[in-house]
C-alpha positions in Angstrom: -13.3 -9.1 -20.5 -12.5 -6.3 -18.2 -9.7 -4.2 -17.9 -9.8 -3.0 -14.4 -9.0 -5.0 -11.3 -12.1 -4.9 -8.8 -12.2 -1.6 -6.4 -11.6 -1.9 -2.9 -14.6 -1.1 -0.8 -15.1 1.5 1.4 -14.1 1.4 4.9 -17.7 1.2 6.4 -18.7 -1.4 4.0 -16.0 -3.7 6.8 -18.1 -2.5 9.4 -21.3 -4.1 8.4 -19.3 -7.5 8.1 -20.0 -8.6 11.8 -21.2 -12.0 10.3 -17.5 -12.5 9.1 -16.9 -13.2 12.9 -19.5 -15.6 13.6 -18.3 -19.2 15.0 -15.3 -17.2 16.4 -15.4 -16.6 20.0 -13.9 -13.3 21.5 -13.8 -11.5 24.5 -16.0 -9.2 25.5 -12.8 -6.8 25.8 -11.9 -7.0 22.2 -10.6 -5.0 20.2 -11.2 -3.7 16.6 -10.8 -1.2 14.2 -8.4 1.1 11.6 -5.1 2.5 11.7 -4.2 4.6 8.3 -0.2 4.6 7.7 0.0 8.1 6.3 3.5 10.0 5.0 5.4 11.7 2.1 6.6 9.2 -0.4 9.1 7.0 0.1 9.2 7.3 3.7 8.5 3.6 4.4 4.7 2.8 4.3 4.4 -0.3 2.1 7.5 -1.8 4.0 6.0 -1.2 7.3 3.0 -3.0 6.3 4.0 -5.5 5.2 6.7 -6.5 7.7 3.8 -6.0 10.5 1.7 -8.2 8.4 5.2 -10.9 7.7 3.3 -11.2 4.3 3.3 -9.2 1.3 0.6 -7.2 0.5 1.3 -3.9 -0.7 3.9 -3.8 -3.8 7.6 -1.9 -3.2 10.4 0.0 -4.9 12.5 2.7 -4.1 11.2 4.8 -6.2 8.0 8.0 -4.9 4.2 7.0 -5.6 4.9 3.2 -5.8 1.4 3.0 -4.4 -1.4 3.9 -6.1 -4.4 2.6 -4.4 -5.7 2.3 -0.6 -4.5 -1.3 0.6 -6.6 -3.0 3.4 -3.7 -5.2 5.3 -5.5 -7.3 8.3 -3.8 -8.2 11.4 -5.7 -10.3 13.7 -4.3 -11.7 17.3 -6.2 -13.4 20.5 -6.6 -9.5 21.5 -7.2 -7.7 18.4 -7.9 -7.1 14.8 -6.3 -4.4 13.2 -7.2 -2.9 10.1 -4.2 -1.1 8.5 -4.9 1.0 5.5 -1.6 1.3 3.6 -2.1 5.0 1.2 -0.1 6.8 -1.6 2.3 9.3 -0.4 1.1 12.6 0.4 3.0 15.0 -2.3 2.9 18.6 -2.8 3.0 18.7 -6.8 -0.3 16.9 -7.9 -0.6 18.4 -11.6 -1.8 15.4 -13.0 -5.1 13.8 -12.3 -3.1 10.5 -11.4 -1.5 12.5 -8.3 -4.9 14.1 -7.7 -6.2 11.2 -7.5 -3.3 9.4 -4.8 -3.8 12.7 -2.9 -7.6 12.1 -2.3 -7.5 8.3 -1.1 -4.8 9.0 1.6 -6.3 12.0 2.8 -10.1 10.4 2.5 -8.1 7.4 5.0 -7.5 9.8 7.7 -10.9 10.5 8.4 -11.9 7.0 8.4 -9.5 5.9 10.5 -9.3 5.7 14.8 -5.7 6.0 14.5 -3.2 7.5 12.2 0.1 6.2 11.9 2.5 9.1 10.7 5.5 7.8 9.0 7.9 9.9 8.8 12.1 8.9 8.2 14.6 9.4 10.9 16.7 12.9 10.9 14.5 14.4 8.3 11.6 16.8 8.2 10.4 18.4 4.9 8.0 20.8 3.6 5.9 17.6 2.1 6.0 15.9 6.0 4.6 19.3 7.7 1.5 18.9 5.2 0.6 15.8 6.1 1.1 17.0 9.8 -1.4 19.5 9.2 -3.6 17.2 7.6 -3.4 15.0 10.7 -4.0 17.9 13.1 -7.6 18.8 11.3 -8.7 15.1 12.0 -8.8 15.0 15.9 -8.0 11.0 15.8 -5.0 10.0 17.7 -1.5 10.2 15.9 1.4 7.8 16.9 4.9 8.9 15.0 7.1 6.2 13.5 10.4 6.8 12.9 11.3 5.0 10.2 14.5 3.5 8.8 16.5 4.0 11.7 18.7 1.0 11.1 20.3 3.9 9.1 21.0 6.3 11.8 24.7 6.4 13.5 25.3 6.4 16.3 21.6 5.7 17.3 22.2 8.9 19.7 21.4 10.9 16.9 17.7 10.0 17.5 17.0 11.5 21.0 17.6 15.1 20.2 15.6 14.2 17.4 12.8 12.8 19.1 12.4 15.7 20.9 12.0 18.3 18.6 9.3 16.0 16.2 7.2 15.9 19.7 6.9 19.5 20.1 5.6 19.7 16.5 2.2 18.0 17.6 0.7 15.6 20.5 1.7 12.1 19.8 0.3 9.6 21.7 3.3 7.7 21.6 6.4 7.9 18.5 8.2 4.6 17.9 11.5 4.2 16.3 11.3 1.1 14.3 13.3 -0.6 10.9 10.8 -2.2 9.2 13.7 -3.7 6.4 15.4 -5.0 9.7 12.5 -5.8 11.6 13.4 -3.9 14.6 11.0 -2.4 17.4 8.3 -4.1 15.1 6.6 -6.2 18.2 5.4 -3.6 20.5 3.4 -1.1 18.0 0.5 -3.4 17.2 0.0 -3.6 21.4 0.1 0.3 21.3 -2.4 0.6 18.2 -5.2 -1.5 19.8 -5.1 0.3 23.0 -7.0 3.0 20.6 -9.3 1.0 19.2 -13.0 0.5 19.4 -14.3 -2.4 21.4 -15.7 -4.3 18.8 -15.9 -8.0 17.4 -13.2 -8.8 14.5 -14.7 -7.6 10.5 -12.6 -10.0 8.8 -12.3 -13.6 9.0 -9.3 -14.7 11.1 -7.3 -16.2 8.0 -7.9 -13.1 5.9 -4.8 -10.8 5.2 -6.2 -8.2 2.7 -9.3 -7.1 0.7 -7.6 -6.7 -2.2 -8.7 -9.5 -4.9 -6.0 -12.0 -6.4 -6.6 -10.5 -9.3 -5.3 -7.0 -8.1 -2.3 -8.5 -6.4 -1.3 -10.2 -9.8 -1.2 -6.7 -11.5 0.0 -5.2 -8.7 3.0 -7.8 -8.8 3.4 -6.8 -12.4 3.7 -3.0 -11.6 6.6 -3.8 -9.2 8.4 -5.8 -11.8 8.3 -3.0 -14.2 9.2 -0.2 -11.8 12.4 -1.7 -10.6 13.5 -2.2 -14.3 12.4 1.3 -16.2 14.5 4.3 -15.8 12.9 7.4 -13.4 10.1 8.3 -15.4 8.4 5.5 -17.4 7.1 4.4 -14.0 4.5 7.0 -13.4 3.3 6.7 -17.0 2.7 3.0 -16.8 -0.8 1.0 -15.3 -1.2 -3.0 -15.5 -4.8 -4.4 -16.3 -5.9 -8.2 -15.9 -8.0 -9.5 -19.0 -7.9 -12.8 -17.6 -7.3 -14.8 -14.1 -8.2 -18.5 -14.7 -7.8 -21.8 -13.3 -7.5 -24.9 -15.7 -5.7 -27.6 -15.4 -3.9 -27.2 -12.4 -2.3 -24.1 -12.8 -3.4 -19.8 -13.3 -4.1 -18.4 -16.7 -2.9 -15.2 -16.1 -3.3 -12.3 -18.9 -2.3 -8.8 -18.4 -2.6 -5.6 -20.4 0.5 -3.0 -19.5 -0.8 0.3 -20.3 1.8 3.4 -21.1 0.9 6.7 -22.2 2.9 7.2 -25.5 4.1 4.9 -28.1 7.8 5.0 -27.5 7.5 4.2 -24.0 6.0 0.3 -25.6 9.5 0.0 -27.2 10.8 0.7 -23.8 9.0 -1.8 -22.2 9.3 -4.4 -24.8 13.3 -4.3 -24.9 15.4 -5.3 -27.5 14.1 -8.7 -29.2 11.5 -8.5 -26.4 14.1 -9.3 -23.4 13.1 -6.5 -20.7 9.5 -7.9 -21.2 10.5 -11.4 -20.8 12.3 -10.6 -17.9 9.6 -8.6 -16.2 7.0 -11.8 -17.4 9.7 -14.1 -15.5 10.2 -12.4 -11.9 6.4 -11.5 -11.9 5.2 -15.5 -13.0 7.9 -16.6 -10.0 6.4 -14.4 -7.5 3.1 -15.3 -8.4 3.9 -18.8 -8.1 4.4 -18.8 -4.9 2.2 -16.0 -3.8 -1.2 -18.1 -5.3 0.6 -21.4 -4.3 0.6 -23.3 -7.8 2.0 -23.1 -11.2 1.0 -19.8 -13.1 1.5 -19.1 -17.0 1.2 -15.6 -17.6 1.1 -13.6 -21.0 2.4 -10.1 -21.4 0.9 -6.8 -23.9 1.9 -3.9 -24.2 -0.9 -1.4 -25.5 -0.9 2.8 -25.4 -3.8 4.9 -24.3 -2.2 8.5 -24.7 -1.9 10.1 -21.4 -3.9 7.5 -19.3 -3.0 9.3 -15.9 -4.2 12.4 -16.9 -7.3 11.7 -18.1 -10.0 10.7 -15.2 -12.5 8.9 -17.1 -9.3 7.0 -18.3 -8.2 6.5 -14.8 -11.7 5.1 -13.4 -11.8 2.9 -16.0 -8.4 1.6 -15.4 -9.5 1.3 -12.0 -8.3 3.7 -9.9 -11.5 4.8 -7.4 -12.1 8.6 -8.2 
């Protein structure tokens, strides 16, 4: 049995997957390629993704460094397919190799990508934002600014000075105010994307949302369960590992491993008489319910490997691409 969920592949692996288009026809005016959705932490990302996508593929909380991994989410329309790679949070304090290792796979995204997409939240601007600025400046690829969460901003006013001063900071090809939690001025930034992108035939099939495996959502769902219970910390010293993701008799075998860093942090995550683990097991088995369309059972441990996200060799085997 294995303990990591399968790694994502690289970003020119999708463009050798031309025969994932075959039987399809498209224009000759089509267009294809990547847009990485870059930021700080907590700026919006995931949301943003998934509200363009109106289908959950990339796990949320309010809490920094939700997301760990880079997250393929595929749009496709009559026009376009668009490849959005949803990253960690750029962050300034990356002592651990965990942080380290969020740090690389956004900034490895913006070289990959035609377009970036810099996230950044209405009315702010912080030391963490100007590094991925600069970040985005040493790449050359086109930059469009969302604002983000400006369902937040009153009166809406506010925005235009603010506008103004983000587009002296760099050359945006375009900046978009948007709320993704309110889905509003969601509808024209896909139609802005593509008119950056390649000319090329669709990578993906049409029907095919994300690269990430079943598998990887499942722990992925249990993450999110855990993060919105556990106080601040516990968190970031946590990781979820699928033993086993079966089908038999109508209905998914699901086993997970929930991996923390010391032993008291199991207690934690166990509860009194078990009940923060049976809760967690009960949200996470709903939502994967209807996420995989058919009854799941899943089974919860909770195991220690002492300071997991420090420890790369620990981290690559947890599956976390180094």
């Amino acid at each position: 049995m294995s303990e990591q969920p399968p790694e994502s592949p690289e970003l020119d692996d999708a463009n050798e997957s031309d025969a994932s288009a075959e039987g399809h026809d498209v224009p000759g005016t089509y267009r294809c390629g990547f847009a990485a959705i870059v930021g700080r932490p907590n700026v919006g990302k995931s949301t943003l993704l998934n509200a363009l996508l109106r289908r959950k593929v990339s796990i949320v909380s309010p809490k920094p460094q939700t997301t760990r991994h880079r997250i393929l989410g595929i749009l496709t329309r009559p026009e376009e397919q668009i490849i959005f790679v949803d990253t960690p949070g750029i962050h300034s304090t990356a002592r651990r190799a965990m942080n380290r290792h969020m740090n690389r796979a956004a900034l490895s995204s913006l070289a990959d990508a035609d377009i970036n997409l810099f996230v950044v939240e209405a009315l702010t601007w912080t030391d963490e934002d100007q590094r991925v600025l600069d970040a985005l400046k040493q790449q050359k690829r086109p930059i469009i600014l969302v604002l983000s969460k400006v369902d937040k901003v009153t009166p809406r006013e506010r925005l235009l000075p603010y506008i103004t001063e983000m587009s002296r900071r760099a050359e945006f090809v375009e900046v978009v105010p948007l709320s993704a939690l309110k889905n509003s001025n969601l509808e024209q930034l896909p139609s802005i994307i593509a008119r950056h992108l390649p000319v090329s035939p669709p990578h993906f099939p049409p029907d095919q949302v994300t690269d990430r495996s079943p598998e990887f959502q499942a722990a992925e769902i249990v993450r999110e369960k855990l993060t919105l219970r556990l106080r601040q910390e516990l968190p970031y010293g946590l990781t979820v590992a699928i033993e086993q993701f079966k089908e038999e008799d109508g209905r998914l075998l699901v086993n997970a491993v929930i991996w923390v860093e010391r032993t008291g942090q199991k207690a934690i995550v166990i509860g009194q008489g078990g009940e923060q683990l049976k809760e967690v097991g009960r949200s996470a088995r709903i939502e994967m319910s209807n996420l995989f369309g058919q009854p799941v059972h899943l089974e919860l441990w909770v195991k220690v490997k002492e300071n997991w996200s420090d420890n790369e060799m620990a981290l690559k085997q947890l599956g976390y691409e180094m």
